[in-house]
DRENTORKOL-3810 file (N, C-alpha, C; in nm, 4 decimals):
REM DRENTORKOL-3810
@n.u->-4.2527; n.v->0.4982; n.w->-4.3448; ca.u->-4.2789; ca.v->0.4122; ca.w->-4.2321; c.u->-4.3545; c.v->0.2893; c.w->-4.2811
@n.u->-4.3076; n.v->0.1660; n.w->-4.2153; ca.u->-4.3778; ca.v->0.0448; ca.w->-4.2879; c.u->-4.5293; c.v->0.0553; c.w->-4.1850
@n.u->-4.6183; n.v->-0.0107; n.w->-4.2875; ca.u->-4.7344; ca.v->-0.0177; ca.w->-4.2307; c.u->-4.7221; c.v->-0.1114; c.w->-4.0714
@n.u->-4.8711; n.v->-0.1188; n.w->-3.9849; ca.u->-4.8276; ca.v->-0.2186; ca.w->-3.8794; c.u->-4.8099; c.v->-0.3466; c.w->-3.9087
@n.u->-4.7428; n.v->-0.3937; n.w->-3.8294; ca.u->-4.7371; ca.v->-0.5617; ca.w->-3.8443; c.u->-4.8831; c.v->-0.6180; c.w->-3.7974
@n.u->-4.9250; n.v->-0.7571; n.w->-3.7973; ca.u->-5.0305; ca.v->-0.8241; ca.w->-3.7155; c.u->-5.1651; c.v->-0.7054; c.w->-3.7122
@n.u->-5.1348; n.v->-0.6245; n.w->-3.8100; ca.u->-5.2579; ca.v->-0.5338; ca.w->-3.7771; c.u->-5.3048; c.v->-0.4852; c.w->-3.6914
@n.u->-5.2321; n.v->-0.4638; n.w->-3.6061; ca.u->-5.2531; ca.v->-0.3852; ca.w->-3.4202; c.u->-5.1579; c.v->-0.2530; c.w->-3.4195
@n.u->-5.2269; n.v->-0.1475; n.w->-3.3917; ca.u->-5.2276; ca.v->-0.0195; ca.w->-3.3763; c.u->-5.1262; c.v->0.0108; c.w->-3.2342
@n.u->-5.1029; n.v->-0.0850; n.w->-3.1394; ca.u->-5.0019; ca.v->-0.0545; ca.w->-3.0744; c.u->-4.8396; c.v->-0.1193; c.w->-3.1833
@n.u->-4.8356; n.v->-0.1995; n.w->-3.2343; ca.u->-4.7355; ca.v->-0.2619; ca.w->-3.3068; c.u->-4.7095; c.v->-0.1370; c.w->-3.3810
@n.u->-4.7582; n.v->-0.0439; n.w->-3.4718; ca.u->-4.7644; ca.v->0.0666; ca.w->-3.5273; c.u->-4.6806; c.v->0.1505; c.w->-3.4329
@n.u->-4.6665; n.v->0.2014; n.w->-3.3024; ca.u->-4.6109; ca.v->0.2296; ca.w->-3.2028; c.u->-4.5134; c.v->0.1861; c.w->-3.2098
@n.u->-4.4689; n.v->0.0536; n.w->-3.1234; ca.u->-4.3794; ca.v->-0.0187; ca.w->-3.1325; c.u->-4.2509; c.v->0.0283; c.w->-3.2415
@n.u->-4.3004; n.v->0.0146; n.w->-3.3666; ca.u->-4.2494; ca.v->-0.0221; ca.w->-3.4964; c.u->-4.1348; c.v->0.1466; c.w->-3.4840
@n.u->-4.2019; n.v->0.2429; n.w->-3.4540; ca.u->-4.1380; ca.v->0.3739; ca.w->-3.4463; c.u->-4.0822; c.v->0.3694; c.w->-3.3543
@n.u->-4.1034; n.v->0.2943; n.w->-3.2595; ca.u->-3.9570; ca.v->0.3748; ca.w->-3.1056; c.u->-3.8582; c.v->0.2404; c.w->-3.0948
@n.u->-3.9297; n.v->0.0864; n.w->-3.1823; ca.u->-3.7953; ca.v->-0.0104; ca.w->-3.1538; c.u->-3.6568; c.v->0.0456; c.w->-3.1767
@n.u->-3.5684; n.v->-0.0384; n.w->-3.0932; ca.u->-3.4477; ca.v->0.0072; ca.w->-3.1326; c.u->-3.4046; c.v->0.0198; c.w->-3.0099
@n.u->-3.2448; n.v->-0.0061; n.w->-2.9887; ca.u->-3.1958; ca.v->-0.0753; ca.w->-2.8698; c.u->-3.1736; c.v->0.1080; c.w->-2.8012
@n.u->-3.1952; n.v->0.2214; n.w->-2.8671; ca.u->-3.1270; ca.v->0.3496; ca.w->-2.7952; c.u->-3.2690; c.v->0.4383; c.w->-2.8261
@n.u->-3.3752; n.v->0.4272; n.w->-2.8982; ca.u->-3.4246; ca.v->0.5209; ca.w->-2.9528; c.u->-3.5123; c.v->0.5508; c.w->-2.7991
@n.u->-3.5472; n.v->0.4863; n.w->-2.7571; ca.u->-3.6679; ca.v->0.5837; ca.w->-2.6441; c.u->-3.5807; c.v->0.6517; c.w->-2.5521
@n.u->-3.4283; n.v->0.5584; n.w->-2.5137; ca.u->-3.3206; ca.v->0.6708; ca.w->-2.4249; c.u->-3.3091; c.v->0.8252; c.w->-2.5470
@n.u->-3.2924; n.v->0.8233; n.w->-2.6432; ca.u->-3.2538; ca.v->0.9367; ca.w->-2.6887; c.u->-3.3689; c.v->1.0321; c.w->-2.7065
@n.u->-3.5642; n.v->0.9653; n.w->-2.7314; ca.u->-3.6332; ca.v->1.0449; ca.w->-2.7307; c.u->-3.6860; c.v->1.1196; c.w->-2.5797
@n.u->-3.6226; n.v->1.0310; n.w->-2.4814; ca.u->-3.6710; ca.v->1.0620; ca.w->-2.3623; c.u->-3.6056; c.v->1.1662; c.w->-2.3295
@n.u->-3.4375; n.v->1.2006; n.w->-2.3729; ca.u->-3.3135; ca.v->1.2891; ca.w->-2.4038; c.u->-3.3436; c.v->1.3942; c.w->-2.4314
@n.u->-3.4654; n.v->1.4399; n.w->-2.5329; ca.u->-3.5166; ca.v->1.5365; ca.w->-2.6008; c.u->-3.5922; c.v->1.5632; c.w->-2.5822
@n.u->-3.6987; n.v->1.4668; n.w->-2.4995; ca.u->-3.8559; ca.v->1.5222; ca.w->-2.4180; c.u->-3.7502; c.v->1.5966; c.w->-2.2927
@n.u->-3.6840; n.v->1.5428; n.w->-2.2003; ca.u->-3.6556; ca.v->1.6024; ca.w->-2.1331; c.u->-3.5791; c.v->1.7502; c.w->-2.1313
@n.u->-3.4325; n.v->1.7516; n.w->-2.2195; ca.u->-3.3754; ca.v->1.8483; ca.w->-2.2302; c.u->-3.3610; c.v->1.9164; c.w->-2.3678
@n.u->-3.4721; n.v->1.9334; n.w->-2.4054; ca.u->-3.5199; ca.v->1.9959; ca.w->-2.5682; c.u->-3.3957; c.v->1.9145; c.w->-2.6800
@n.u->-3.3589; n.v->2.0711; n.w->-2.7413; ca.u->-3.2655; ca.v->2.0752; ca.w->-2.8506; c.u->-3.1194; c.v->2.0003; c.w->-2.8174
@n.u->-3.1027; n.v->1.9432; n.w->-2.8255; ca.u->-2.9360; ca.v->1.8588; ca.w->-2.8324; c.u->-2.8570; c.v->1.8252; c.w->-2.9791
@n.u->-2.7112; n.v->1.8688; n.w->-2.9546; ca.u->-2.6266; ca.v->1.8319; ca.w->-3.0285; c.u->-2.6095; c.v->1.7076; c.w->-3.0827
@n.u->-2.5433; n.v->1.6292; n.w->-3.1708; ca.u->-2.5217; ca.v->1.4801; ca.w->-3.1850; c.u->-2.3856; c.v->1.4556; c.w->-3.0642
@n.u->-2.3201; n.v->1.5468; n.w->-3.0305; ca.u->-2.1668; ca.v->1.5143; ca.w->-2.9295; c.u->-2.2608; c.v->1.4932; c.w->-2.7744
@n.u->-2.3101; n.v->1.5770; n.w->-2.7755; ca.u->-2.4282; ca.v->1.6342; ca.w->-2.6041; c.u->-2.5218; c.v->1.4467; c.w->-2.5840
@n.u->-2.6136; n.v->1.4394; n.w->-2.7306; ca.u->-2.6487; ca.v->1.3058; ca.w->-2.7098; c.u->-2.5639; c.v->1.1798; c.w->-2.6879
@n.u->-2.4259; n.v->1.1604; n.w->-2.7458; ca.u->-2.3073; ca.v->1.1067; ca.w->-2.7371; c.u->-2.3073; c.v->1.0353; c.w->-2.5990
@n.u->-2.2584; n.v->1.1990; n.w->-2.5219; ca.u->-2.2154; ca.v->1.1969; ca.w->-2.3604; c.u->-2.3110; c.v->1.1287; c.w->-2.2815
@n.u->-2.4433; n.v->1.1692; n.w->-2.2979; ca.u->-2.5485; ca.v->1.1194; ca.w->-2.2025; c.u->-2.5866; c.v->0.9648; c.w->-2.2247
@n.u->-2.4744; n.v->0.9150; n.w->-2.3352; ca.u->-2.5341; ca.v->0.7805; ca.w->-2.3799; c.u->-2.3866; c.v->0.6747; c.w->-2.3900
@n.u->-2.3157; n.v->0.7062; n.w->-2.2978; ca.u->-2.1879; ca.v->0.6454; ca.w->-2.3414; c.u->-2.1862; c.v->0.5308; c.w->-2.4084
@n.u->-2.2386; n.v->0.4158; n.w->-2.4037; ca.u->-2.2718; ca.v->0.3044; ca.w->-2.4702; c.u->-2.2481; c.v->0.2880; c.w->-2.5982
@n.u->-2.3300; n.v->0.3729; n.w->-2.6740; ca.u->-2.3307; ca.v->0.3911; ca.w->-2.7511; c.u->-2.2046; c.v->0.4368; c.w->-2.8665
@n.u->-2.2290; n.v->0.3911; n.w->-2.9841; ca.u->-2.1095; ca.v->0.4076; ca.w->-3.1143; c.u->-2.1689; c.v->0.4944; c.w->-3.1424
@n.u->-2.0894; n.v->0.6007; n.w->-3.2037; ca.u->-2.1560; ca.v->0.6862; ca.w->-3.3002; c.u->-2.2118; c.v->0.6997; c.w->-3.4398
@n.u->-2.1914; n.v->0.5333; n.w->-3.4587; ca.u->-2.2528; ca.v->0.4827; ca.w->-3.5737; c.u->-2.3930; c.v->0.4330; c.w->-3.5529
@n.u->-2.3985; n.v->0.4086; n.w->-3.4705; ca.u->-2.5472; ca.v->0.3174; ca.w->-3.4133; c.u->-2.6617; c.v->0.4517; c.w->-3.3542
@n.u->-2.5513; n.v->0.5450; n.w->-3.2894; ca.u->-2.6382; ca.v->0.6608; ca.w->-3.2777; c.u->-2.6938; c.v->0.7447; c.w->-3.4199
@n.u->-2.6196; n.v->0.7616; n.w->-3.4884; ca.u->-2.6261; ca.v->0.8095; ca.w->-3.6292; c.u->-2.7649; c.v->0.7462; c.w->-3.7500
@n.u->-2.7530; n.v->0.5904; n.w->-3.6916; ca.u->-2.8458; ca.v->0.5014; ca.w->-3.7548; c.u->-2.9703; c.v->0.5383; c.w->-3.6947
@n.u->-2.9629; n.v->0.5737; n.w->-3.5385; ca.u->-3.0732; ca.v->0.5627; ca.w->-3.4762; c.u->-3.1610; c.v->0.6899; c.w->-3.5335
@n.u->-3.0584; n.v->0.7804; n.w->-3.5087; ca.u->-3.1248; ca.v->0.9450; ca.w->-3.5378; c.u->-3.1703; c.v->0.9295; c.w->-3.6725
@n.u->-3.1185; n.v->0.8688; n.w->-3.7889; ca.u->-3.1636; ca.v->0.8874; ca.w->-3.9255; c.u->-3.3287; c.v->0.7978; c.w->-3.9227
@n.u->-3.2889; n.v->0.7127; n.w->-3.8414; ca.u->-3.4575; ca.v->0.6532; ca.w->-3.8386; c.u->-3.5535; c.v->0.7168; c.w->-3.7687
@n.u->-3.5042; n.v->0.8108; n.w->-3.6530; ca.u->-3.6124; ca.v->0.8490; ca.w->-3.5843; c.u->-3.6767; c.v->0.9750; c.w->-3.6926
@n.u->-3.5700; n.v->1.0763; n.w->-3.7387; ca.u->-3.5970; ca.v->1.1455; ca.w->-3.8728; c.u->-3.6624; c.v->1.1176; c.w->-3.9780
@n.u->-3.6488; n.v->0.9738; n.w->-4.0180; ca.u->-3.7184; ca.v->0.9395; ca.w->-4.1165; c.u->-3.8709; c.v->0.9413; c.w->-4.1229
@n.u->-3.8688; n.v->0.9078; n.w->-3.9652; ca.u->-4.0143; ca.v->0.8564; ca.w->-3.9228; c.u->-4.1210; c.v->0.9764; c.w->-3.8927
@n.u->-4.0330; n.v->1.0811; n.w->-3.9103; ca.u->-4.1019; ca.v->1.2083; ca.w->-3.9073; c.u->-4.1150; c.v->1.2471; c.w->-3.7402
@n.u->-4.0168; n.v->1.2098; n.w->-3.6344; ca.u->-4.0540; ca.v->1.2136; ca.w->-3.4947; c.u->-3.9204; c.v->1.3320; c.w->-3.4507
@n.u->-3.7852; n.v->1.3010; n.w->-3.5132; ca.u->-3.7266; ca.v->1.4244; ca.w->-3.5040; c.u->-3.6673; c.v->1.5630; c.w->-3.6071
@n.u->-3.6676; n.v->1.5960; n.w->-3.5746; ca.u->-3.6066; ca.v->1.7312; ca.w->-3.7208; c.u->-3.4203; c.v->1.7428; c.w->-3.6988
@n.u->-3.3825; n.v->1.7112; n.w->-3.7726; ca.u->-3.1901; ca.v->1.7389; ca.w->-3.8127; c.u->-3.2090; c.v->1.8813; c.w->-3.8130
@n.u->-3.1219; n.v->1.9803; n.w->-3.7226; ca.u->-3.1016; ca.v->2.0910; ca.w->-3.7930; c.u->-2.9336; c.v->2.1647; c.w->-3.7868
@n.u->-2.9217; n.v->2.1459; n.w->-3.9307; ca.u->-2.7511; ca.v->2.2284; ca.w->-3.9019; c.u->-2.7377; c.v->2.3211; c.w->-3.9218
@n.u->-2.7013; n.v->2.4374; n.w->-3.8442; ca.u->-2.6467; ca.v->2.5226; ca.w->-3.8198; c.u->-2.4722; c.v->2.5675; c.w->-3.8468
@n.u->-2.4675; n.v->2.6947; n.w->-3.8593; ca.u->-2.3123; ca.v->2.7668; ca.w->-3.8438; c.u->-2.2374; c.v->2.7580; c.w->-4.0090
@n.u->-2.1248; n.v->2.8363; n.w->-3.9869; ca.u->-2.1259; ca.v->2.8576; ca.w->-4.1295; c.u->-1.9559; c.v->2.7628; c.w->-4.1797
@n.u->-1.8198; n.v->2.8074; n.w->-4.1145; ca.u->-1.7508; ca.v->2.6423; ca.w->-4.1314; c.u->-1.7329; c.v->2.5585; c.w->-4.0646
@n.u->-1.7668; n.v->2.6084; n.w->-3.9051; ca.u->-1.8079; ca.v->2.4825; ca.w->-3.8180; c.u->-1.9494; c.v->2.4425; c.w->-3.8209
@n.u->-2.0111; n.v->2.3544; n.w->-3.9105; ca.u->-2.1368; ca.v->2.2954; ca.w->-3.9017; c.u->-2.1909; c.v->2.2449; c.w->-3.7487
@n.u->-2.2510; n.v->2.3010; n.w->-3.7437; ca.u->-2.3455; ca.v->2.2399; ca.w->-3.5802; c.u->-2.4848; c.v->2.1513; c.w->-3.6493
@n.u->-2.4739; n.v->2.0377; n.w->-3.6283; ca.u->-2.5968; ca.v->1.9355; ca.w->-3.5647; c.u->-2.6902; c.v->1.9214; c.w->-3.4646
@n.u->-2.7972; n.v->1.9845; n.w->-3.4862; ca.u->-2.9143; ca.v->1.9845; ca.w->-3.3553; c.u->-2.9862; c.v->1.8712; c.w->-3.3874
@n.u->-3.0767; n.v->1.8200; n.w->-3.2944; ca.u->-3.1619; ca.v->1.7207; ca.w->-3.3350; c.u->-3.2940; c.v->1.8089; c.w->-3.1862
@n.u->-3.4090; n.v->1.7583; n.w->-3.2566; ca.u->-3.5017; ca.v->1.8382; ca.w->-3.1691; c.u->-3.6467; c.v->1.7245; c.w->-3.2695
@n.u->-3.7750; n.v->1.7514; n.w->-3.1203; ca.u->-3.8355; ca.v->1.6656; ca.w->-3.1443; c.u->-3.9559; c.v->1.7327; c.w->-3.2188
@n.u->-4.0063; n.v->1.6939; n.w->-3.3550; ca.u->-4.1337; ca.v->1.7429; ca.w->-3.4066; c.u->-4.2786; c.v->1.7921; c.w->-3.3035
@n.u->-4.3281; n.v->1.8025; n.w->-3.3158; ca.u->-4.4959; ca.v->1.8295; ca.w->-3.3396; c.u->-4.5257; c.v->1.6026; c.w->-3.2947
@n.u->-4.5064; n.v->1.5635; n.w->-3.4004; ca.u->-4.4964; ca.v->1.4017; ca.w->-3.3787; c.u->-4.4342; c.v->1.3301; c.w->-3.2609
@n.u->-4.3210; n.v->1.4245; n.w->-3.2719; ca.u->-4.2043; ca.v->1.3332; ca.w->-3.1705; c.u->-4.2620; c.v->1.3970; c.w->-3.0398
@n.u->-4.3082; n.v->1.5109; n.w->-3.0308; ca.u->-4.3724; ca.v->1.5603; ca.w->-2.8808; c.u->-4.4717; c.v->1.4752; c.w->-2.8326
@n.u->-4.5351; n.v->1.4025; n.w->-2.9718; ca.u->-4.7044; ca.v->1.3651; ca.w->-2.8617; c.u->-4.6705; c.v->1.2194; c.w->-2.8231
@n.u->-4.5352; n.v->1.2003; n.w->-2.9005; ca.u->-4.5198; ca.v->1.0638; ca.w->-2.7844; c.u->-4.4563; c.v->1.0762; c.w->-2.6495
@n.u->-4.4786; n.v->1.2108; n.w->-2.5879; ca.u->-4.3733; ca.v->1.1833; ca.w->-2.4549; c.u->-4.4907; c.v->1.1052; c.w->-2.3699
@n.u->-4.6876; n.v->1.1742; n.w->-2.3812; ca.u->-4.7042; ca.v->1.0525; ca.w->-2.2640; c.u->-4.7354; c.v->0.9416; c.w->-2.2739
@n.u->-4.6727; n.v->0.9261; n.w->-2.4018; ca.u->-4.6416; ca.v->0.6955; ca.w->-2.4423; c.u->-4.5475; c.v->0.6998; c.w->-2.3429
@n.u->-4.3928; n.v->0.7705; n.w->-2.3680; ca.u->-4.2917; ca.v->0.7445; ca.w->-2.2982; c.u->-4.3263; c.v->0.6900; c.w->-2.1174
@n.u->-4.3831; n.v->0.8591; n.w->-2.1183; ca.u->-4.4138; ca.v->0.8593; ca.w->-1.9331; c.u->-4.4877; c.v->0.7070; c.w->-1.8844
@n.u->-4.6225; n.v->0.6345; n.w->-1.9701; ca.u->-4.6255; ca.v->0.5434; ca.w->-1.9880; c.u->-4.5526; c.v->0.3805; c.w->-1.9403
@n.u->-4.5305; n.v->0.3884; n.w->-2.0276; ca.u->-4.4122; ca.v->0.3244; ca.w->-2.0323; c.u->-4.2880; c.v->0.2626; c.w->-1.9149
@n.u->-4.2889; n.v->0.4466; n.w->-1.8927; ca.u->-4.1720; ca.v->0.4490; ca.w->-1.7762; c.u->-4.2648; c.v->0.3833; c.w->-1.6620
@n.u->-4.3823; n.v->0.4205; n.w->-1.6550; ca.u->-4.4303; ca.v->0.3929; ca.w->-1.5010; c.u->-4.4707; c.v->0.2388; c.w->-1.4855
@n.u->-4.5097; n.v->0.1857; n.w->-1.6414; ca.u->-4.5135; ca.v->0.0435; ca.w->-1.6348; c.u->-4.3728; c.v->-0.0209; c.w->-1.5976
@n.u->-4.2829; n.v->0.0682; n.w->-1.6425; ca.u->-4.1528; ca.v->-0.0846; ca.w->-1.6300; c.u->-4.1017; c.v->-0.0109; c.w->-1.4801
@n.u->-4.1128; n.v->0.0744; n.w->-1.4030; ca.u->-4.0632; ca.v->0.1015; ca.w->-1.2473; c.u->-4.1593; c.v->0.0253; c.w->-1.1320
@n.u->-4.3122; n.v->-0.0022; n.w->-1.2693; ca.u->-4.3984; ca.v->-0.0746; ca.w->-1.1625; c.u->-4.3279; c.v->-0.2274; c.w->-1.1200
@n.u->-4.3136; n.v->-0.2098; n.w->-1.2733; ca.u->-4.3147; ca.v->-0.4282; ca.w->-1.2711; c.u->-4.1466; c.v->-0.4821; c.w->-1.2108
@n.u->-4.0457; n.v->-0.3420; n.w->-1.2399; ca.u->-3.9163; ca.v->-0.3644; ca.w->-1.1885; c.u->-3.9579; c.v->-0.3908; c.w->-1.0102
@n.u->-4.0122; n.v->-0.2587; n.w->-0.9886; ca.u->-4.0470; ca.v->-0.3229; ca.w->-0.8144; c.u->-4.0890; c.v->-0.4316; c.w->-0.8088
@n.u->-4.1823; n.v->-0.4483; n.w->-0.8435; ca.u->-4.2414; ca.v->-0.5913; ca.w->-0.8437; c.u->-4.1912; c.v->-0.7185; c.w->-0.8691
@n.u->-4.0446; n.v->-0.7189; n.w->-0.9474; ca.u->-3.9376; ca.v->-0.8123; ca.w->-1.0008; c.u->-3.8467; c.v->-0.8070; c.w->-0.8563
@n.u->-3.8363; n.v->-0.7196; n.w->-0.8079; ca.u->-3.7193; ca.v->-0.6555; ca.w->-0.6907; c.u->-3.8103; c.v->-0.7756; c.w->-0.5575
@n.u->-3.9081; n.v->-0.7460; n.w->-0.5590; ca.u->-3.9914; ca.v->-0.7559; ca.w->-0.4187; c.u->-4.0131; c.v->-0.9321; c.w->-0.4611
@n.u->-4.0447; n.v->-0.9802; n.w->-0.5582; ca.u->-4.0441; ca.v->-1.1228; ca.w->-0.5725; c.u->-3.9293; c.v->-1.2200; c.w->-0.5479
@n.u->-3.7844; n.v->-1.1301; n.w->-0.5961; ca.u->-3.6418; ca.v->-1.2020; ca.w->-0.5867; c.u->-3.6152; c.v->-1.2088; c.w->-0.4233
@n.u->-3.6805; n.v->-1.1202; n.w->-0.3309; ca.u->-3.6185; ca.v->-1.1224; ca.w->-0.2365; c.u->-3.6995; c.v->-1.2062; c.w->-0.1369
END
């Protein structure tokens, strides 16, 4: 993991969940534990399975999820969230309640 940028301890944060899919997919795994790479796929249609692939190898890297394959000639792919990747769910929750605040608040100004 690269050190923080600007020397701020939220940027340090930042630096681990940027990424145009990564908090949909950790929120994926706070919510419904252990998931497949096909299961994360579905819930994310948007998404390439190259960009998902990129995403998961970084969130892994970063020490926030664990790869685990399973089965013996059909290989199964789990992805599941560390010890690490757990204590960010109440950044996530966070997060969520800041941007439903300020979305109302975007909603109630346009109109």
């Amino acid at each position: 993991m690269d050190p923080p940028r600007y020397d701020c301890a939220a940027d340090a944060t930042m630096s681990v969940i940027e990424g145009r899919w990564k908090t949909t997919i950790l929120c994926l795994l706070v919510k419904h534990g252990t998931l497949r790479f096909s299961e994360i796929r579905k819930m994310i249609p948007p998404i390439s399975p190259r960009i998902l692939t990129k995403q998961l190898r970084e969130l892994e890297s970063d020490g926030i999820i664990d790869r685990n394959v399973t089965g013996d000639r059909l290989s199964k792919v789990e992805y599941s969230l560390t010890d690490r990747g757990r204590s960010l769910g109440p950044v996530l929750e966070c997060l969520a309640e800041w941007g439903l605040e300020n979305m109302l608040k975007e909603i109630v100004r346009l109109k």
